[in-house]
N, C-alpha and C positions, 0 to 999 in steps of 0.2 A: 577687396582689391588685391589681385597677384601683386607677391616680389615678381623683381626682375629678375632672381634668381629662375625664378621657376617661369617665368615666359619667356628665357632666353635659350633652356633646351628645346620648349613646347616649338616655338619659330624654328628649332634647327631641327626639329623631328619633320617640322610641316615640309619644310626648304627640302629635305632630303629624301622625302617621299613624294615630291611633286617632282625633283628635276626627270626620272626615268621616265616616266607619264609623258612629261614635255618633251624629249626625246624621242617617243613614238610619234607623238603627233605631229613635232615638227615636219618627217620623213613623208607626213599625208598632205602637207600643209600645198599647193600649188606653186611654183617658181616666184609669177608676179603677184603675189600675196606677201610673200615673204619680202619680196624687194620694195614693195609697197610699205611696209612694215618697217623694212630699217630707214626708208625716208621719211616716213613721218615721225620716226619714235621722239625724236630731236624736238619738233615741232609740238606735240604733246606736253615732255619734261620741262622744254625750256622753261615757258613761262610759272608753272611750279614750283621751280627751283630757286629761281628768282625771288623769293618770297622765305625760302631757307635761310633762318637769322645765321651770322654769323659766326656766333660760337655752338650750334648746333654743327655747322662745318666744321670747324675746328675741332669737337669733338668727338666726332666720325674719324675725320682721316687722320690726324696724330695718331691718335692710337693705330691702324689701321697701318699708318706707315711705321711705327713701332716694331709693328707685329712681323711686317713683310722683310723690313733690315735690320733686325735685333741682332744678327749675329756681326753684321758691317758694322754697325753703331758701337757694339762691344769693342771691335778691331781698330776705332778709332776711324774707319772708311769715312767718314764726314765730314772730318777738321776741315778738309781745303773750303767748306761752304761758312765755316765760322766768320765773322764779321761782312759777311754776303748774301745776298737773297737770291732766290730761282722764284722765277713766275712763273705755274703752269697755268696755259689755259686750255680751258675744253670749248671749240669755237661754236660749234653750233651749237653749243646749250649757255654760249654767251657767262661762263665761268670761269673767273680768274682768281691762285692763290699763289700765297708769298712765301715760301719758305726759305729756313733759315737752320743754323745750327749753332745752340749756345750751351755749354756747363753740362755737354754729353747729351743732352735732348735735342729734338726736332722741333723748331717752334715757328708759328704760324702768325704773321701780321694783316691785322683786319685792311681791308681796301679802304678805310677811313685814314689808314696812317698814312698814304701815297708816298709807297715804300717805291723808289728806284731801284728795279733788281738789274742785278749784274747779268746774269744771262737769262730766257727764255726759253721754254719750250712751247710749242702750241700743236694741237692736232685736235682733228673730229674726235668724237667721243668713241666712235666704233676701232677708231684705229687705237686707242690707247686701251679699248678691250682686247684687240687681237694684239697688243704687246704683252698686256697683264698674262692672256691666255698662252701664250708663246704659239699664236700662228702668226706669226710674223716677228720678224726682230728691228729695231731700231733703224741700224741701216740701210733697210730696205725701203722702211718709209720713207728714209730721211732722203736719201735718193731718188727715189717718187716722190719728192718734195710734200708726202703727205703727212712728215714729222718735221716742225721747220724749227731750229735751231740758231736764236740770235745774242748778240753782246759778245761774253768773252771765251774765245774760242776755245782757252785751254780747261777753263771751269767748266763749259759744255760739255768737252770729251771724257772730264771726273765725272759729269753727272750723266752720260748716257754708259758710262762702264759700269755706274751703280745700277742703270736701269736694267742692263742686260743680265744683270746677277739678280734679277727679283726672284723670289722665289714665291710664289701663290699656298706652295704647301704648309708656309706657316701661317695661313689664315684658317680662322674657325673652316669646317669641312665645310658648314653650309654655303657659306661665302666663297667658297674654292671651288665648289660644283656650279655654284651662281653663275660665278667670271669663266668658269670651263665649259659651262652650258652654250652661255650667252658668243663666247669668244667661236666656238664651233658652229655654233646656229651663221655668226655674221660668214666666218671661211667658207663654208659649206655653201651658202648662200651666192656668195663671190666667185667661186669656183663652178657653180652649176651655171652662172651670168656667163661668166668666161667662155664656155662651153655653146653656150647656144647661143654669143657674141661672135664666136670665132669662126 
């Protein structure tokens, strides 16, 4: 049986010798293939996902969000969410979490605790890739009403000034070319729609 030592560079050799591959192919891929593509992907995951126990979540994205605001978290950037919760949801893959910040960590309450959070964020799964990927910024969704922002206005604007300070670079590379793959494939995507919408 491998350590996870040693399948966890094997997965990031595989990750990083597949995204340039994907990258040529995408470019051959047809417009409504691709567009066909991002509407079902949802439809695919969701039910899937569904089925992901909850401390498999939790132990994904803690660390995950660790990794992304380690230098905010140092800086204290948090506090204002201590004794508070954010719900994000990802809507069409029908995913909602609680977070929170206690004793300098980020911590996560199961949807069995029916945590009342103070504010909200919600968006499709593709727009919170093209946030992570920085083709698109907050504002612009939120604007486009396709980041929607509820509860407490001033906690919102602490946590969409964290959002905008993400930085993808401190994720393992594999997972950085993932979400810069993925995040490019959707713009690209959107942009060529645009075009022959217009």
């Amino acid at each position: 049986m491998l350590k996870v030592p040693t399948v966890l560079p094997l997965t990031q050799s595989i990750t990083a010798s597949l995204i340039p591959s994907l990258s040529l192919v995408e470019k051959k891929i047809p417009l409504r293939l691709k567009e066909k593509l991002i509407k079902v992907m949802p439809k695919i995951l969701q039910p899937s996902l569904r089925f992901v126990p909850f401390s498999a979540q939790r132990s994904l994205l803690i660390p995950a969000l660790h990794s992304i605001f380690s230098e905010a978290i140092t800086d204290g950037d948090f506090e204002f969410l201590q004794g508070k919760w954010l719900k994000i949801s990802i809507i069409d893959l029908q995913l909602n979490w609680w977070l929170s910040f206690d004793q300098d960590q980020l911590i996560m309450a199961s949807p069995k605790d029916n945590i009342a959070e103070d504010v909200s964020f919600s968006a499709n799964g593709d727009d919170l890739v093209l946030i992570a990927g920085r083709k698109q910024d907050p504002d612009t969704l939120f604007f486009q009403r396709r980041l929607k922002i509820e509860g407490d206005t001033e906690l919102g604007l602490e946590v969409k000034n964290l959002i905008d300070a993400i930085d993808i670079e401190q994720l393992p590379s594999s997972i950085h070319d993932l979400v810069d793959f993925s995040a490019s494939f959707l713009q690209n995507t959107h942009d060529e729609l645009a075009l022959v919408q217009g």
